[in-house]
MIZAGU-498123 format. One record per residue (C-alpha): y, x, z; residue in three letters. Coordinates in steps of 0.1 Angstrom, whole numbers, padded with zeros to 4 digits, always signed. Layout:
BEGIN
YXZAla...
***
This chain:
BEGIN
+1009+0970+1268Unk+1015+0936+1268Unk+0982+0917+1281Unk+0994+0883+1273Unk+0997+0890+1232Unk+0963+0907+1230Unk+0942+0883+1257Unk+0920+0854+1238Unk+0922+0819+1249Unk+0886+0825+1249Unk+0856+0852+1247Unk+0826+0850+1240Unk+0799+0882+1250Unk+0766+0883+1238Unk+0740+0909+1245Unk+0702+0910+1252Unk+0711+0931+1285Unk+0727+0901+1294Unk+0715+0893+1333Unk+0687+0913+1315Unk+0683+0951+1327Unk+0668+0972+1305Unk+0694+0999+1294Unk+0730+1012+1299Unk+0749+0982+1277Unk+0739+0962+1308Unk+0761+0986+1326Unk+0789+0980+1306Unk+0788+0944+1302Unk+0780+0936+1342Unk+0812+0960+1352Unk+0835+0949+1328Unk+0831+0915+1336Unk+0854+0914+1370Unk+0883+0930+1351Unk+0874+0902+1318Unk+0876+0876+1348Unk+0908+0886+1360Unk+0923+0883+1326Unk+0907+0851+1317Unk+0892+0835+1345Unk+0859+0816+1335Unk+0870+0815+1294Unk+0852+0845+1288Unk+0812+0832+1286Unk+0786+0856+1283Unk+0757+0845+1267Unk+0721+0861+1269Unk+0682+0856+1261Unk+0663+0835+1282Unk+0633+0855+1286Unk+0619+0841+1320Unk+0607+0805+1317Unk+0605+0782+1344Unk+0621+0808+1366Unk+0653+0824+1369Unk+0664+0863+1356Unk+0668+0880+1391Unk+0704+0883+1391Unk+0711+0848+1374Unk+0727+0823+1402Unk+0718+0791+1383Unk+0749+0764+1384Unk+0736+0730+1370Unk+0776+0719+1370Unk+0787+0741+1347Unk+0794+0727+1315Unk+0773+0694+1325Unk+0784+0670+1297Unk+0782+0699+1273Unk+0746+0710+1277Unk+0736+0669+1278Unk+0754+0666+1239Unk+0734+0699+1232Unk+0701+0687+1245Unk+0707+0654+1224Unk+0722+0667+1190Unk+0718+0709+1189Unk+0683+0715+1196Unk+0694+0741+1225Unk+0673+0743+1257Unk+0699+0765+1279Unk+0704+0774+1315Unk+0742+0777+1322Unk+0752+0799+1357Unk+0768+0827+1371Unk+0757+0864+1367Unk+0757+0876+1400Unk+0777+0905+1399Unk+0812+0914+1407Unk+0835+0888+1393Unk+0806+0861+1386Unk+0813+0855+1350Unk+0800+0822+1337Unk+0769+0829+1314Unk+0748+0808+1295Unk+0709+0818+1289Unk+0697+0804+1257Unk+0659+0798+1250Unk+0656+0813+1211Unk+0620+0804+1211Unk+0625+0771+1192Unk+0645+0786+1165Unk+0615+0804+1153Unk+0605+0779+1120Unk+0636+0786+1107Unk+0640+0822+1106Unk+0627+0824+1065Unk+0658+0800+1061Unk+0682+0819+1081Unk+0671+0854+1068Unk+0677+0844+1032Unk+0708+0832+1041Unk+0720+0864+1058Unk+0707+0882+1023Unk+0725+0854+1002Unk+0760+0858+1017Unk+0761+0893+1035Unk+0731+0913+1017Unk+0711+0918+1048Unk+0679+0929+1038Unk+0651+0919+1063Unk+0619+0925+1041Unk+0612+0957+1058Unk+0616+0940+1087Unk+0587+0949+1119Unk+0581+0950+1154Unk+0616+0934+1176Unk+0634+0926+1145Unk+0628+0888+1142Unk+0627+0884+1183Unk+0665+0901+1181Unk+0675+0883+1151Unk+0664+0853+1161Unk+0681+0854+1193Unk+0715+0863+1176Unk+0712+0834+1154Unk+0706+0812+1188Unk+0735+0825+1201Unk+0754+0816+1167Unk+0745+0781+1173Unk+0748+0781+1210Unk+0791+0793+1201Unk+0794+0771+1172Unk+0782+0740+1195Unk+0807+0747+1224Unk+0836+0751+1197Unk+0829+0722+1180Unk+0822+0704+1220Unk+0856+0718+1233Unk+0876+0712+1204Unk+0883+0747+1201Unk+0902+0747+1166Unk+0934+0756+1183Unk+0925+0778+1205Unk+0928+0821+1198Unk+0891+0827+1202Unk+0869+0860+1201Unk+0832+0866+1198Unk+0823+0897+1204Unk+0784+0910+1195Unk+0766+0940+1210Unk+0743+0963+1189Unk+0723+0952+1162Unk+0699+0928+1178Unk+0730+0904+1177Unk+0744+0916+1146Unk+0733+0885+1127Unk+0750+0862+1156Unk+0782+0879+1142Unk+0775+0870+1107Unk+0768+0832+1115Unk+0798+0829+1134Unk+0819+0847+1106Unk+0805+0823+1077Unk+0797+0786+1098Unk+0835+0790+1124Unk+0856+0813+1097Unk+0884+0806+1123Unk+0869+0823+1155Unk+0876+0861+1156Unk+0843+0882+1153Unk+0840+0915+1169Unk+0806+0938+1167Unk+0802+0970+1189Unk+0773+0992+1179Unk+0766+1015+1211Unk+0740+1036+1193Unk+0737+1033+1151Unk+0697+1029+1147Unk+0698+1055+1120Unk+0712+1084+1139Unk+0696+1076+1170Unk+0662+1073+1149Unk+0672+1110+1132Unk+0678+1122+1165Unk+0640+1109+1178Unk+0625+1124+1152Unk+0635+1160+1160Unk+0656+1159+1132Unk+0688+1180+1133Unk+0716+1153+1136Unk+0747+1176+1140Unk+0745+1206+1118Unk+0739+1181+1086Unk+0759+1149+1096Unk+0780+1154+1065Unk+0751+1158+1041Unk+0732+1124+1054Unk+0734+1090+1034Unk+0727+1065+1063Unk+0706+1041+1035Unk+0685+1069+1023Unk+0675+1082+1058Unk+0666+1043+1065Unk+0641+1044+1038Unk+0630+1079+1047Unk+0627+1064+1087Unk+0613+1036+1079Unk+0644+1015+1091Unk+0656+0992+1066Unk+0658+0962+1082Unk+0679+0972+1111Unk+0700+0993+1094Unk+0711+0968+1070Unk+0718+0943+1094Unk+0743+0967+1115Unk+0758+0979+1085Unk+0767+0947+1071Unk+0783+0935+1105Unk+0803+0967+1102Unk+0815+0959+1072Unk+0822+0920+1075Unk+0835+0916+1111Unk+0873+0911+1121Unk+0871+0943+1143Unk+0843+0969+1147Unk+0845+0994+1174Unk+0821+1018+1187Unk+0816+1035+1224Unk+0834+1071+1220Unk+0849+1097+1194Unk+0816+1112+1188Unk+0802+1077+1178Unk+0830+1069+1155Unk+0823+1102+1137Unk+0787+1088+1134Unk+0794+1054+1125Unk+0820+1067+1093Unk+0789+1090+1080Unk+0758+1067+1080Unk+0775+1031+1082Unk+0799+1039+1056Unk+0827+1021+1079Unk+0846+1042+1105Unk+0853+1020+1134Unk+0886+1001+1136Unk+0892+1009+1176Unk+0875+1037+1203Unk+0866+1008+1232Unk+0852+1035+1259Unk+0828+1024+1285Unk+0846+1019+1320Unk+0832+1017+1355Unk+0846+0992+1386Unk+0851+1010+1418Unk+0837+0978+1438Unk+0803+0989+1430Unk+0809+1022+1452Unk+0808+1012+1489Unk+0836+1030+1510Unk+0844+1055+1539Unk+0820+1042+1566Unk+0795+1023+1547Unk+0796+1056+1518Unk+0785+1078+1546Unk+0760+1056+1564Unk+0745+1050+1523Unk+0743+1082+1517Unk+0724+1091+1550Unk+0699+1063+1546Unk+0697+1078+1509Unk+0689+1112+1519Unk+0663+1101+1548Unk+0641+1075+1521Unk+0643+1105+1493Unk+0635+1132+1513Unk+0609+1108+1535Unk+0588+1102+1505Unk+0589+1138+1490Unk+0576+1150+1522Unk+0547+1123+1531Unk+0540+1134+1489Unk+0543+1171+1494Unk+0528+1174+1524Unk+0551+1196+1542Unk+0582+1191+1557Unk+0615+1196+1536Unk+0647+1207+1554Unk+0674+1181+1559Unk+0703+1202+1543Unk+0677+1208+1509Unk+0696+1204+1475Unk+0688+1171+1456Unk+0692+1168+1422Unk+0681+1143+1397Unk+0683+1131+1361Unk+0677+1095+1348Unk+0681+1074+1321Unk+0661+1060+1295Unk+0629+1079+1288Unk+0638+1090+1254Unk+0621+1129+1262Unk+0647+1145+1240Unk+0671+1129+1237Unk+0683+1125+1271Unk+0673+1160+1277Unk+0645+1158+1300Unk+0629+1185+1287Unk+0656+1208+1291Unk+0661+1197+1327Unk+0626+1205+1332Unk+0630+1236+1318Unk+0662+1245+1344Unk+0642+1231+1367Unk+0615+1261+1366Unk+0644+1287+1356Unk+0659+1277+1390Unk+0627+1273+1410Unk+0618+1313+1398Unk+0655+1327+1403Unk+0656+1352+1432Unk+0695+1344+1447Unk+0681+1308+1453Unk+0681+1306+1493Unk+0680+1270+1491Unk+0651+1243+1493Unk+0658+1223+1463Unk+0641+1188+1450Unk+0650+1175+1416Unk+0640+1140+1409Unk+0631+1127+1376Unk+0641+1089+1376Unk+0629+1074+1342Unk+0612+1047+1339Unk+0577+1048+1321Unk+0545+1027+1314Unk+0540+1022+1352Unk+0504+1009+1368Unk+0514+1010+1397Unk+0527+1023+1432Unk+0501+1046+1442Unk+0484+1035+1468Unk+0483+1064+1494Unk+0518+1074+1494Unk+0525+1040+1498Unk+0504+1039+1529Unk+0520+1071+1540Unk+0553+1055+1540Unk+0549+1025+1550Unk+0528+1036+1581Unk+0547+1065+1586Unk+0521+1082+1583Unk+0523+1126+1583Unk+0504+1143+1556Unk+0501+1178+1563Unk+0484+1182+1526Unk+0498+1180+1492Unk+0487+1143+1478Unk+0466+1145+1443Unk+0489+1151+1418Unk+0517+1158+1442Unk+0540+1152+1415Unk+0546+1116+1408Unk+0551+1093+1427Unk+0538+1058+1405Unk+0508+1060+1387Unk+0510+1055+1352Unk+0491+1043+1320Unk+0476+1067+1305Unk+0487+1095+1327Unk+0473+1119+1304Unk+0493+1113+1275Unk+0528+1115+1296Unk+0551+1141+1281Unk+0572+1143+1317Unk+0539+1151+1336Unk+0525+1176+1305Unk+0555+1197+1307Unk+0559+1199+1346Unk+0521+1212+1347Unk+0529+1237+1316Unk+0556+1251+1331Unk+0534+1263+1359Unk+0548+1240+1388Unk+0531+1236+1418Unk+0549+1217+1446Unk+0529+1242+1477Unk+0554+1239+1506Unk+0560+1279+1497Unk+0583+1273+1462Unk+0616+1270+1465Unk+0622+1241+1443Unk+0596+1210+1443Unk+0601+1185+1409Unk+0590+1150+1416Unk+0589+1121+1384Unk+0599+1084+1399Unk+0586+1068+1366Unk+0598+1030+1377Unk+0628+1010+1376Unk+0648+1012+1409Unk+0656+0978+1412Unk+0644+0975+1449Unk+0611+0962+1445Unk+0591+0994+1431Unk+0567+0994+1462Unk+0574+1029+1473Unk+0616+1036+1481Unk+0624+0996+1479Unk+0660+1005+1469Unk+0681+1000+1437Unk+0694+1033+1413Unk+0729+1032+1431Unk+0711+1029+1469Unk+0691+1064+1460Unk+0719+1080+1435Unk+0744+1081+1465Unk+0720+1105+1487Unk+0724+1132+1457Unk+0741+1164+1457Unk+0739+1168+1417Unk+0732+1153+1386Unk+0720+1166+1356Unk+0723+1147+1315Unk+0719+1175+1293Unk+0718+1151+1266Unk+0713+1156+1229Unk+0721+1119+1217Unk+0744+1102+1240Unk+0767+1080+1225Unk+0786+1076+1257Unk+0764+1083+1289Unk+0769+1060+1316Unk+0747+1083+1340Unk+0771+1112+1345Unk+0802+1085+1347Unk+0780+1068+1376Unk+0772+1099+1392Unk+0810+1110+1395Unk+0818+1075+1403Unk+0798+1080+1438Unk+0814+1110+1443Unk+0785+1135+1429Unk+0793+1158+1406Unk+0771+1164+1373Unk+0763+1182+1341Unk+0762+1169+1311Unk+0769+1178+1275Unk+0793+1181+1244Unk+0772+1159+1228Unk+0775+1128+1249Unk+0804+1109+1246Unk+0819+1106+1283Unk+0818+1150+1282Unk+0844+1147+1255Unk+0861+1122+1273Unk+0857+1146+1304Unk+0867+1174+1289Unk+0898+1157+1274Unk+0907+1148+1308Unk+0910+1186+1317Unk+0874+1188+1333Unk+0843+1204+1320Unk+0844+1244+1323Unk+0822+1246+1359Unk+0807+1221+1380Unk+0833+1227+1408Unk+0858+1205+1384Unk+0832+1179+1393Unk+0816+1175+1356Unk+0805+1205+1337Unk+0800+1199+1303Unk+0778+1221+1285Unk+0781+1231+1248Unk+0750+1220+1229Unk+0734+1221+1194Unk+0707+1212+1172Unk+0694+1247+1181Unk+0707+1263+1217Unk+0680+1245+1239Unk+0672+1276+1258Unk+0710+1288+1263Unk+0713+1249+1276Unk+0687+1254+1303Unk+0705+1285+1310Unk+0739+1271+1319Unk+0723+1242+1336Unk+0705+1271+1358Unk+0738+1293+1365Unk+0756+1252+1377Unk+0730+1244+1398Unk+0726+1282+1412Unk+0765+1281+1421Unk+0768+1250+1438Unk+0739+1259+1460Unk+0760+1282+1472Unk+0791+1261+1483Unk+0800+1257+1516Unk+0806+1222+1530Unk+0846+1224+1525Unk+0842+1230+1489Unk+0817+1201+1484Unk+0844+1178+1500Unk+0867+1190+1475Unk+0843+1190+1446Unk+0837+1152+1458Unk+0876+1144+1460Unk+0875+1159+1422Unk+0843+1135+1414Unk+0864+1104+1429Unk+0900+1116+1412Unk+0878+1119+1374Unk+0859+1089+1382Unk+0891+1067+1391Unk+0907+1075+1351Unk+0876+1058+1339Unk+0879+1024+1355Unk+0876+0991+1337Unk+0916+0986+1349Unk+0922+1015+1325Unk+0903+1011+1295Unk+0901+0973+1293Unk+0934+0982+1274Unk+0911+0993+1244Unk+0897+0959+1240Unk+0928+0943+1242Unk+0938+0960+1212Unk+0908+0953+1198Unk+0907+0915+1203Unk+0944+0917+1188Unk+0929+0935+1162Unk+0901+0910+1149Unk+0925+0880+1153Unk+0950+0896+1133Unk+0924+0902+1106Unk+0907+0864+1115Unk+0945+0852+1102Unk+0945+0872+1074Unk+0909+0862+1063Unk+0915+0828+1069Unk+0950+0823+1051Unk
***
């Protein structure tokens, strides 16, 4: 493809995840962005919330230079208090964090004109709506100024809008800059990620759902409408993955215009040496804390698996993980020590103060800690579903079983008090991965897992196992993913399969995890940002194409 006909002058980004890490869309903005540089060094601008005040976001390298004479005409004329930088990630994208704060007083003005020209209804509107809303429409104002600054008008440029907190910022641009190109990806519709959450079954009756009645049924209106409506009125729509655009067609009443799957940049993976020097330290800080936990000692070549994600219980299928987790931990050919790790962030109190001690003192406990399962205590540690269902399912953590389960309820973003290292610094010291996710639009966490050279399960139902299983992987874990079939109903035969994966790569010898690893690398390596930038290529061609057309 030719990259010249399909690359914008200039892009704009905006996300709340941006220099902001809450969820996976972070992922996909903070890797893309070397390849985006590449193409279009420092004219694509990313723009995200400023949530932090007199401070900076943690990986926000503030650049007072950048855009000087700009931001001096904004302060005077726009009413815009921003901080313009660099997000400190590969590539080191310019971004601009706008305060939204001050926007506030005229959100009953803005929402009536979002209902006046595009329908959005925000009456039902609760809880983050405004706050998201009102940050899009910042961001609106925040593109508009630096078009009108810059002199933009002859320029091809693209604004491109991330879920529906920014769907509004889509809908300003498209009415107050007709000529800009607007672009809106919805990672996740609200309605089927809501029917999903609500133990309803999503899959066997897609075909019969009306998206707007299951808003009013979910209580949804708002944020439905708004998503919809930037669906329907934007130059290009896309969406994260076949199983998505399937989604969107049904209860958004808009099939996307363009697939743009999630990619992953190799430079995040370190390499030879430094991989196996990672991967020991890893190992030695997982398996440290486990043991000054557990109270016993854990042998070095033990099996380490772990799920993570967001803690959405079903969803992400960390029930069924705990569930294979106790089929495993009873199964009588397991002659491996195994410790799964449960990395999902919850309502954390804090690092409990005794393991801490242990670690940091190095200090050997010969005795199982109180409630030798977690690791963080929580807020209302009674209530936690994670914690419930380990106890129910008759865990125990004695040195004597065979397979320990231990729940790291933070973030890992280095500073958690107890392992002090980010997701990717712990991820690379596992032998397996398990997603067996139920709503997955895409599923960054197996991609990252193969990306590091670990092989993982995951399901039918995520978007990146039909990509995987497209790509000729997905029968047994040996191909490096194994993608399970799942349903609204086949949670037991789930745990199952998960069970018989785990069971058989205990038993691998060393030679045939190297190769499994080479396969991880080889699967990983298709998925790269230098492969599927391509797709938003064609969709930036796309929405300027229709831009012209709208605008003639």
């Amino acid at each position: 493809m030719d990259n010249k006909c399909c690359t914008p002058d200039y892009l704009f980004e905006s996300s709340w995840e941006v220099c902001n890490k809450v969820g996976g869309i972070y992922t996909v903005l903070s890797t893309k962005a070397h390849t985006l540089q590449e193409l279009m060094r420092d004219r694509v601008i990313f723009i995200g919330p400023d949530l932090w005040a007199e401070s900076n976001a943690p990986d926000f390298i503030e650049d007072e230079a950048l855009f000087t004479e700009w931001k001096k005409h904004t302060e005077a004329h726009d009413n815009l208090k921003m901080k313009t930088g660099r997000w400190n990630v590969p590539g080191l994208p310019p971004v601009i964090l706008v305060d939204f704060k001050p926007f506030f007083p005229e959100r009953d003005a803005f929402f009536y004109l979002m209902w006046e020209q595009f329908r959005v209804d925000s009456m039902h509107a609760y809880g983050d709506y405004d706050e998201s809303c009102i940050f899009a429409y910042a961001t609106g104002k925040v593109i508009e100024s630096f078009y009108h600054y810059y002199q933009l008008q002859d320029k091809k440029v693209t604004a491109l809008f991330n879920e529906w907190m920014l769907a509004m910022g889509a809908l300003y641009i498209q009415k107050q800059l007709p000529a800009v190109a607007t672009l809106f990806t919805t990672h996740a519709t609200s309605i089927g990620r809501s029917i999903a959450g609500n133990n309803k079954p999503l899959y066997a009756y897609m075909d019969a759902y009306n998206g707007d009645q299951m808003a009013k049924e979910l209580n949804m209106e708002a944020k439905h409408s708004v998503e919809k409506q930037a669906a329907h009125h934007v130059d290009c729509f896309t969406t994260v993955s076949d199983i998505m655009a399937v989604e969107c067609a049904q209860l958004l009443d808009k099939a996307p215009d363009i697939v743009t799957p999630n990619g992953f940049e190799r430079n995040f993976v370190p390499e030879k040496r430094e991989y196996t020097k990672k991967r020991k330290e890893a190992r030695s800080i997982l398996l440290n804390v486990a043991e000054k936990l557990l109270g016993c000692t854990i042998s070095p070549d033990a099996l380490l698996i772990a799920t993570s994600g967001r803690y959405e219980y079903r969803n992400k299928g960390i029930d069924v993980f705990i569930e294979a987790m106790n089929r495993i931990r009873h199964a009588e050919e397991l002659d491996r020590e195994v410790v799964a790790f449960i990395m999902v962030p919850a309502w954390v109190r804090d690092a409990r103060a005794d393991l801490k001690m242990a670690v940091e003192n190095n200090i050997r406990t010969t005795t199982p800690l109180q409630n030798p399962f977690i690791t963080h205590w929580l807020n209302l540690m009674d209530q936690d579903k994670v914690l419930n269902y380990i106890r129910h399912s008759g865990f125990t953590n004695q040195a004597e079983e065979k397979l320990k389960i231990i729940f790291i309820p933070c973030y890992q973003d280095g500073k958690d008090g107890i392992f002090n290292k980010e997701y990717y610094d712990l991820l690379i010291g596992m032998d397996a991965t398990v997603f067996p996710s139920y709503y997955e639009p895409w599923g960054y966490t197996p991609l990252e897992s193969i990306a590091f050279g670990i092989p993982t399960v995951t399901t039918n139902l995520a978007g990146f196992g039909l990509w995987a299983k497209k790509e000729g992987a997905g029968d047994h874990i040996q191909q490096g993913v194994h993608v399970i079939d799942r349903t609204d109903y086949n949670y037991y035969e789930v745990a199952d399969a998960i069970t018989h994966s785990i069971l058989s790569l205990a038993k691998k010898n060393k030679k045939e995890i190297t190769e499994i690893g080479k396969r991880c690398f080889e699967l990983a390596s298709r998925a790269e940002w230098s492969s599927f930038i391509s797709y938003y290529l064609q969709a930036f061609d796309i929405a300027l194409k229709n831009s012209q057309k709208r605008n003639s």
